[in-house]
C-alpha positions in Angstrom: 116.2 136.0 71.4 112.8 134.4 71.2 114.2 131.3 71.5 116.0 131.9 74.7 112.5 133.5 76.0 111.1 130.2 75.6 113.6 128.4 77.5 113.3 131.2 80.4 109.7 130.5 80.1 110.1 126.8 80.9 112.1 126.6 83.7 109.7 127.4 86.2 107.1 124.9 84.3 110.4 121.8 85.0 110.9 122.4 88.3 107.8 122.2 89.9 107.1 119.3 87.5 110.4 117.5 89.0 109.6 118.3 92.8 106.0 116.6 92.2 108.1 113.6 90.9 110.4 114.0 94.0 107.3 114.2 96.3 105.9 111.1 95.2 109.1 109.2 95.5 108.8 110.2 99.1 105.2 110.5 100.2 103.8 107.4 102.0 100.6 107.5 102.9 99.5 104.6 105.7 100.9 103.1 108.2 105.3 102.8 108.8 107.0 100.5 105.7 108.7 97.7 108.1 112.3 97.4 107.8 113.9 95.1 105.3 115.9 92.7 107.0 118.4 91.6 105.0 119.4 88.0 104.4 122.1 86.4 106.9 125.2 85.5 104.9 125.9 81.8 104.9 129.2 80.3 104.7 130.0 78.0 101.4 129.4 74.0 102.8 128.0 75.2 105.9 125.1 72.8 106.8 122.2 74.2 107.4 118.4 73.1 108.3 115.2 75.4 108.2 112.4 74.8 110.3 108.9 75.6 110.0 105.2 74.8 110.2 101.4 75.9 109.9 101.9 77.1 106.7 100.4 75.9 103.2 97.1 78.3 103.2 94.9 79.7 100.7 93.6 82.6 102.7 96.3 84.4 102.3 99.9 85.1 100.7 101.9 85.2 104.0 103.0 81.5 103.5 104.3 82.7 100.1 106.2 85.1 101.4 107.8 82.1 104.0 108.5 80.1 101.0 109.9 82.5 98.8 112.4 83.4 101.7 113.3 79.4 102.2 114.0 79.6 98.1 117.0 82.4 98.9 118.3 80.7 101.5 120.3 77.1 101.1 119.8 74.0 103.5 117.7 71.3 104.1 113.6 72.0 104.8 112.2 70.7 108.0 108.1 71.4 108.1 106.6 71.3 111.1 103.4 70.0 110.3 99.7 71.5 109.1 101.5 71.5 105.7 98.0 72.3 103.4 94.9 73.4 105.1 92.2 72.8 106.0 92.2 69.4 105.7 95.8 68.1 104.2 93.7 66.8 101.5 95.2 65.9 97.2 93.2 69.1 96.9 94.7 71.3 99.6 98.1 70.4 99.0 97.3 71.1 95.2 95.6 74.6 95.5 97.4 75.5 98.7 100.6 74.4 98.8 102.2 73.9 95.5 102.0 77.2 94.3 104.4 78.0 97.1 106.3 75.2 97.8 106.3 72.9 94.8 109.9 74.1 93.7 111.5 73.4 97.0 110.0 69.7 97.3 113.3 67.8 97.1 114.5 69.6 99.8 111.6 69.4 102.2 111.6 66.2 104.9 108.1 66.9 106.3 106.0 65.7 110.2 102.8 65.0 109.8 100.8 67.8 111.6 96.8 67.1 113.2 95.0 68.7 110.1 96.6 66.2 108.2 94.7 63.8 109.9 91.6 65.4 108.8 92.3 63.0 105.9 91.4 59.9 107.0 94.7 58.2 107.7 96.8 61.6 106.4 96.4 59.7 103.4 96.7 63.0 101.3 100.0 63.4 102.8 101.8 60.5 102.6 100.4 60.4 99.0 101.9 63.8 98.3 105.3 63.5 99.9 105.7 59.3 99.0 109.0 57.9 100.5 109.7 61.1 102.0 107.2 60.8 104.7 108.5 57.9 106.0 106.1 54.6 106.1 102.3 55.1 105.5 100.6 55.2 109.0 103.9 55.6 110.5 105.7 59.2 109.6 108.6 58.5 111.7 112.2 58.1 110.1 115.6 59.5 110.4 118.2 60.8 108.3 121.8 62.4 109.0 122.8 66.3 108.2 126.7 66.6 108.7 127.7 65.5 112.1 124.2 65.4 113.0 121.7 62.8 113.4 118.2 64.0 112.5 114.8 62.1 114.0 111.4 63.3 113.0 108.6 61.4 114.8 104.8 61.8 114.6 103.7 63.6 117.5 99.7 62.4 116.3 99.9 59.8 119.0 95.9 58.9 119.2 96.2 57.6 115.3 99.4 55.7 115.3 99.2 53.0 117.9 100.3 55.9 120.8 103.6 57.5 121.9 104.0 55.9 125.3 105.8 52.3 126.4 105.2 49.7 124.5 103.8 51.9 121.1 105.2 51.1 118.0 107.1 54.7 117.7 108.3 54.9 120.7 109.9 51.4 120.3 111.3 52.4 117.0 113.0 55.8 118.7 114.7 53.8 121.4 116.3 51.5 118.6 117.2 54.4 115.8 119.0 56.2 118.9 120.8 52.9 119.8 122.0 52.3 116.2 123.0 56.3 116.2 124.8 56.0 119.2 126.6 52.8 118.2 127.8 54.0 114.5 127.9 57.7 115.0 129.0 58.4 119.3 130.2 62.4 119.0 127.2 62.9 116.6 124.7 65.6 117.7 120.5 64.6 117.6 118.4 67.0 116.4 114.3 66.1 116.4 111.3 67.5 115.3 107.7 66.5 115.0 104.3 69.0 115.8 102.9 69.0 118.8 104.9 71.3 121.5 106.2 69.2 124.3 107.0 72.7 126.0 105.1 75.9 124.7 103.1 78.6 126.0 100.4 80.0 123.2 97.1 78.7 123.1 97.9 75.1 122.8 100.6 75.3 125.5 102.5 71.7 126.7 101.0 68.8 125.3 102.1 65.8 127.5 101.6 63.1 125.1 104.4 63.9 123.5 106.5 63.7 127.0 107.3 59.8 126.7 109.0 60.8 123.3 110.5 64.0 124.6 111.9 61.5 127.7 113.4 59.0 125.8 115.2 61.8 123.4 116.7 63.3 126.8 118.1 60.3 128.2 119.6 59.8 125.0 121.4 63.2 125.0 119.3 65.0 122.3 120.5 68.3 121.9 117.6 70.4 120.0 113.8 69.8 119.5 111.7 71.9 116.6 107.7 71.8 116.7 105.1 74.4 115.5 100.9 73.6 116.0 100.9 77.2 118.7 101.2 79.6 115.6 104.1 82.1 117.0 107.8 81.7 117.6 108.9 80.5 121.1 112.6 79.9 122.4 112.7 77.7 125.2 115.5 77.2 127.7 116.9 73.4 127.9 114.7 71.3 129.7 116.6 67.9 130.6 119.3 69.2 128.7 117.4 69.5 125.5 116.4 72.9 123.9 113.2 73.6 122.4 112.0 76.2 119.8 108.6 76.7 118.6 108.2 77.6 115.0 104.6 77.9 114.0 105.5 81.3 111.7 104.9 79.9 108.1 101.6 81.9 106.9 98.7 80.0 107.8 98.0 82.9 110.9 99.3 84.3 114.0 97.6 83.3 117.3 97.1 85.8 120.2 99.1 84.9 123.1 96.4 84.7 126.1 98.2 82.1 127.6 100.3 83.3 130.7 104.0 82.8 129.7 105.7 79.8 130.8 108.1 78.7 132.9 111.0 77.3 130.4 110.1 80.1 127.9 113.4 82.7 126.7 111.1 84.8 123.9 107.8 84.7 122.8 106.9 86.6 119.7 103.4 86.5 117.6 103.9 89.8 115.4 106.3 87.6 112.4 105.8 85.2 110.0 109.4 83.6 109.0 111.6 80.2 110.1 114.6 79.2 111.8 117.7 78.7 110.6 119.9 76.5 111.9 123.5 76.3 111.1 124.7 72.8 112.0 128.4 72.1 113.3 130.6 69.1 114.5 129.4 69.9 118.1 127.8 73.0 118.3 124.6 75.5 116.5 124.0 78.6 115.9 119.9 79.2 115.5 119.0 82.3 113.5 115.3 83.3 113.3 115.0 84.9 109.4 111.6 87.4 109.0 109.8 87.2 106.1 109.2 90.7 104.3 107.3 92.7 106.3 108.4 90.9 109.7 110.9 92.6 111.7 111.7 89.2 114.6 115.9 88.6 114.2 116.6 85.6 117.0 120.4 84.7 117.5 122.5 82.7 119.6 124.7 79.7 119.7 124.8 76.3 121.5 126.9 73.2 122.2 125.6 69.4 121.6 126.0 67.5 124.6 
């Protein structure tokens, strides 16, 4: 009987102990948990690119959480320049952005972005990436994905010879897209480089770039990727050619003072994350992918020319 007393005894003792457990499971105290966006399914042997830039800081861990999302997901890496601030030196890329992005090096095909010319000559960058950026002084190459042709150019005009007629880059472009055209005619062109041709945050359009953007449009380019205004822009096609911003990958987010432009579909400055792009025979589909604690999901679809 005493025995049974005891156990009577305890009951109450367990159950409030069990509802302060519950309560604690529960209780949040601060501001709303964001949403956990889960990751988009991608098919087996789809071919996929993901784009972003501004991102290798040590201020923060935002651009960790960018790079731990790129691990989960497959595809080729596209960054969009300002790779390891603030001054893309051996240093910065060693303190800022290997211990993100170290792992996912042989996937990455980088642009140069302008704090990378804070090294004289970006020499800490195309000492970091070697044959992967391309040509020392240069930083333009190409490479295919699937039925596409990829072209990333260096959108640094003032410290490699210019982007305008007669430049050494611009020359170069005409002749890649020749030789694509020639060898690959139903083959989609994809570009990216840093500097926004089109954009409306605080750096807005940057018309050096244009001669570039001009000679990609006459070609039939389909898609252009850049970063530098750190938020995420969709623009509508401009000469046939449509334009995303993608400055999203930790380093900050910039207010958006600037009046909104005239091409721009969807600005957003509240998410760090990238764009992925699911490349097919002769068509897109662009999916914007939130890093924890970002809730932005862009989605839509598009045909190569």
């Amino acid at each position: 009987m005493q025995a049974k007393l005891s156990r009577h005894r305890l009951m109450p003792a367990l159950a409030t102990a069990l509802l302060g457990v519950a309560l604690l499971a529960v209780w949040h105290v601060g501001p709303p948990l964001a949403p956990v966006i889960p990751l988009p399914s991608v098919e087996p042997g789809a071919v996929v690119l993901l784009g972003v830039g501004d991102i290798g800081s040590c201020d923060g861990t935002d651009d960790e959480a960018v790079a731990g999302l790129a691990a989960r997901l497959p595809g080729t890496i596209a960054v969009l320049g300002d790779l390891a601030y603030p001054d893309g030196s051996p240093a910065d890329f060693a303190d800022c952005f290997d211990p993100a992005w170290r792992p996912l090096l042989p996937r990455i095909r980088p642009a140069p972005g302008n704090h990378e010319y804070q090294t004289t000559d970006a020499s800490g960058y195309f000492s970091y990436f070697g044959a992967a950026a391309g040509t020392p002084g240069e930083g333009w190459f190409s490479y295919d994905l699937g039925a596409w042709h990829v072209i990333v150019l260096n959108s640094n005009c003032d410290e490699v010879g210019g982007c305008d007629a007669g430049s050494p880059q611009l020359a170069w472009l005409e002749a890649d897209l020749a030789a694509s055209g020639a060898a690959r005619p139903a083959a989609c062109t994809l570009a990216y480089w840093h500097h926004p041709r089109y954009a409306s945050g605080r750096h807005g359009d940057d018309d050096r770039t244009a001669p570039l953007w001009n000679v990609l449009a006459a070609a039939g380019a389909d898609l252009v990727l850049t970063a530098h205004d750190h938020h995420y822009e969709r623009l509508t096609p401009v000469d046939g050619v449509r334009s995303f911003v993608v400055g999203t990958g930790g380093r900050s987010l910039y207010e958006l003072t600037r009046a909104i432009g005239p091409h721009t579909e969807l600005r957003v400055n509240d998410s760090y994350g990238l764009l992925m792009l699911t490349l097919h025979d002769a068509s897109f589909d662009w999916r914007f992918v939130p890093a924890p604690g970002s809730t932005l999901v862009d989605t839509g679809t598009g045909q190569c020319h």
